[in-house]
N, C-alpha and C positions, 0 to 999 in steps of 0.2 A: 215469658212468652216467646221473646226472642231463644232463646236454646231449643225452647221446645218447635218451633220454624225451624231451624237448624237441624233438629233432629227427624223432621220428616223425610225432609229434603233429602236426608243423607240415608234414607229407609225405603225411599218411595222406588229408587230405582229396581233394586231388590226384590220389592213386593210385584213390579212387574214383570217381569222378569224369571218370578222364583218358581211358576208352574210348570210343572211335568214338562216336559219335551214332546211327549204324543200327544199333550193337549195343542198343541201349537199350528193350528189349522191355517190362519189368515196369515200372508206375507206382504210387503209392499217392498217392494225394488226398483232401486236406479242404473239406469245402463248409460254406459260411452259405445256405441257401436261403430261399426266400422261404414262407411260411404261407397257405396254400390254405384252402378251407372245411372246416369241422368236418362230418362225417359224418354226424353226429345230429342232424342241425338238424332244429328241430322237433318231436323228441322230447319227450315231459312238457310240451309245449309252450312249450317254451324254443327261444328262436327266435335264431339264432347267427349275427352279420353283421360277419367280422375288421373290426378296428380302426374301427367304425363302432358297433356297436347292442349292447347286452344286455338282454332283457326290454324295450325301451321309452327305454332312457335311456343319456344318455352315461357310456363306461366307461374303464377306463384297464387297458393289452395288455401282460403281459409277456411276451409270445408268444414261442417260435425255434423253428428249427427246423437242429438240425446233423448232420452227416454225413461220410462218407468213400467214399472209392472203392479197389479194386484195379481194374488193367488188366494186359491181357496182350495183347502185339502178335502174332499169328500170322504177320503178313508184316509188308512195311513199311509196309502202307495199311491191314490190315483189323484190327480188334484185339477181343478179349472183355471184358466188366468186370462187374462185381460192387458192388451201389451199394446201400451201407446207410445209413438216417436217420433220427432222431429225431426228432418234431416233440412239443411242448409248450406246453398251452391254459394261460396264467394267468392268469384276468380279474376284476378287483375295479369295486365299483358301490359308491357312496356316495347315498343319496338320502335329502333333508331336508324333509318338507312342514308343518312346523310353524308355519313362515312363510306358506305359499302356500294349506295350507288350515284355517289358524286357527279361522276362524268354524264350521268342522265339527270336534268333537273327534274324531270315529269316525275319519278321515280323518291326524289330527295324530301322524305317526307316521317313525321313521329305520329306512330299510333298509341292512343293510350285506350285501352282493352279491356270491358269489367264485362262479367257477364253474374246476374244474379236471380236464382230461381227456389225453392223450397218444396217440401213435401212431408204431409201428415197421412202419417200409416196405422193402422188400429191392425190387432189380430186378436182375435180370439178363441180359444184353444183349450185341450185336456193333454194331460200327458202322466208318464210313469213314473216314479221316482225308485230307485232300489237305494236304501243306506245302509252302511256298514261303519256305525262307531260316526267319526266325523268328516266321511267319505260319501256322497250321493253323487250316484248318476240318474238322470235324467233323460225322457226321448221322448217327444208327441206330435200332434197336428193340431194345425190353427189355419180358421177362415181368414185370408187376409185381404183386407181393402186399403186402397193408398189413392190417396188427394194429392194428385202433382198441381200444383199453382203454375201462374205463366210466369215465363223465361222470361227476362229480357237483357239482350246484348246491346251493349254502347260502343262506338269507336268512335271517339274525339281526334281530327286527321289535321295536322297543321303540316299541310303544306307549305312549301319551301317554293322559291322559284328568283333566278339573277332577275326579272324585270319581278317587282314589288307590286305593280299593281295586278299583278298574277297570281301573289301568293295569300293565301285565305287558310280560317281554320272552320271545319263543318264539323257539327256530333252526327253519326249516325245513327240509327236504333233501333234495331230488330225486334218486333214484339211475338214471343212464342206463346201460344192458346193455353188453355187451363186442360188438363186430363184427368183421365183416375184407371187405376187399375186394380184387379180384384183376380181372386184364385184361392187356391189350398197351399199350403206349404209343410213343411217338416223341420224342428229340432230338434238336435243334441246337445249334450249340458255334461259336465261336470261342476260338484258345488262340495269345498271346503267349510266346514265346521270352527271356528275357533273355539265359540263357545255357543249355546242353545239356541239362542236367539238370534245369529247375525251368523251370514253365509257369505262367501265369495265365490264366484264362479265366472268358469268363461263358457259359453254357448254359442253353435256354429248352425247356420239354417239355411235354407234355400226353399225357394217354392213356385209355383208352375201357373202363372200370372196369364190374364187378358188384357190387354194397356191398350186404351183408346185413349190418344192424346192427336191436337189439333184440329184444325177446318178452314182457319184463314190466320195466315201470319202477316201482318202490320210491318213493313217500315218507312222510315220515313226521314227527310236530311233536315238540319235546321241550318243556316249561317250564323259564325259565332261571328266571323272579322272577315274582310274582305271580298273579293268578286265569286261568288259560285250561284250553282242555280238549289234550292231547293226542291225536294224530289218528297211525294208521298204516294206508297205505293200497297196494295193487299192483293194476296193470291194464295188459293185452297194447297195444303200441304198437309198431310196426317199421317199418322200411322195407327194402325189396327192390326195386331198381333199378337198369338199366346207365344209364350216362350217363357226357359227356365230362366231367374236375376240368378244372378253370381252367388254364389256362397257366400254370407255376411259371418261377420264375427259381434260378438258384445260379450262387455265385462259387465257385469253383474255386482252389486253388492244388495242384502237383502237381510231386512230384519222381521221377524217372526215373532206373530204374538200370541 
């Protein structure tokens, strides 16, 4: 009994596996794509520039953004798909002027800087495949909808100051609204063949979005230690705009059954 367990095992993958290649309609695929601009930018007037800027100063990006696909081939060139993604903002600032502006105490002061936001994108779409041997390219369009969640920035400020009962540390914390945006878009694909069933590819897309994000952004101070005043504050700030997102990239891998 055990050999013959043994013997399926080492049979089964084969038997899935071992049909015709033109039979091979349904895909499911996982993507690493690449991280496009934050939606909000600008909002609270936090000004959001990936892997480059936060508020002014250098930052460090835990940024991803992953995903998966189904497909479905209607013939043997035209096929439907379904393409869902997660992307997630995670960005820390450290900044120290104790040294730079010593001779001002007002000024002598550590900001510790996280700002954290996400966003759920669906597309749905047809597109063309042309193969040659273990060679496809690929090109089509996809309805695209995307769920931005709210923003929110922190700066934890300890203040420094020669008289002690002067110096205090506050968190601040920007709360940025919930949006969504929707539009048409367009990609392009190439996809490697190793063998029948499993593809790798990289695909490049861009697409021609409405983003309604904000109506009232939230901040507000707490005290963590020492003398400050507590502050809570809201005021309307949006944006409502079409405009084209950047050219994204994703790696693809994809198995076929």
């Amino acid at each position: 009994m055990k050999n013959l367990t043994l013997l399926l095992l080492a049979i089964l993958p084969s038997f899935l596996f071992a049909q015709d290649k033109k039979d091979r309609k349904l895909g499911l695929t996982v993507n690493v794509n690449s991280i496009g601009s934050y939606a909000g930018d600008g909002l609270g007037n936090i000004h959001y520039d990936n892997y480059k800027t936060l508020d002014g100063g250098d930052a460090k990006f835990r940024n991803y953004s992953l995903g998966g696909n189904a497909t479905h081939f209607v013939s043997e060139e035209i096929g439907l798909r379904l393409k869902v993604a997660y992307t997630k903002w995670d960005i820390t600032e450290y900044r120290d002027t104790r040294d730079i502006q010593s001779s001002n105490p007002l000024y002598t002061r550590i900001d510790n800087v996280s700002f954290n936001s996400s966003d759920l994108s669906f597309a749905l779409g047809g597109f063309y495949r042309y193969k040659i041997k273990k060679i496809a390219l690929i090109g089509g369009l996809d309805l695209d909808y995307i769920v931005h969640n709210k923003g929110v920035y922190t700066d934890i400020i300890s203040q420094a100051d020669p008289n002690p009962s002067l110096s205090y540390i506050i968190k601040n914390t920007i709360t940025l609204p919930k949006g969504n945006s929707y539009g048409i878009g367009g990609f392009i694909g190439l996809d490697f063949f190793p063998v029948d069933y499993l593809s790798i590819g990289l695909e490049f897309s861009s697409a021609l979005l409405k983003t309604k994000v904000g109506n009232v952004v939230s901040s507000n101070s707490i005290v963590i230690s020492g003398h400050s005043q507590p502050q809570d504050d809201s005021y309307h700030d949006s944006i409502d705009r079409f405009q084209f997102n950047q050219i994204s990239s994703s790696l693809n891998i994809s198995f076929w059954f």
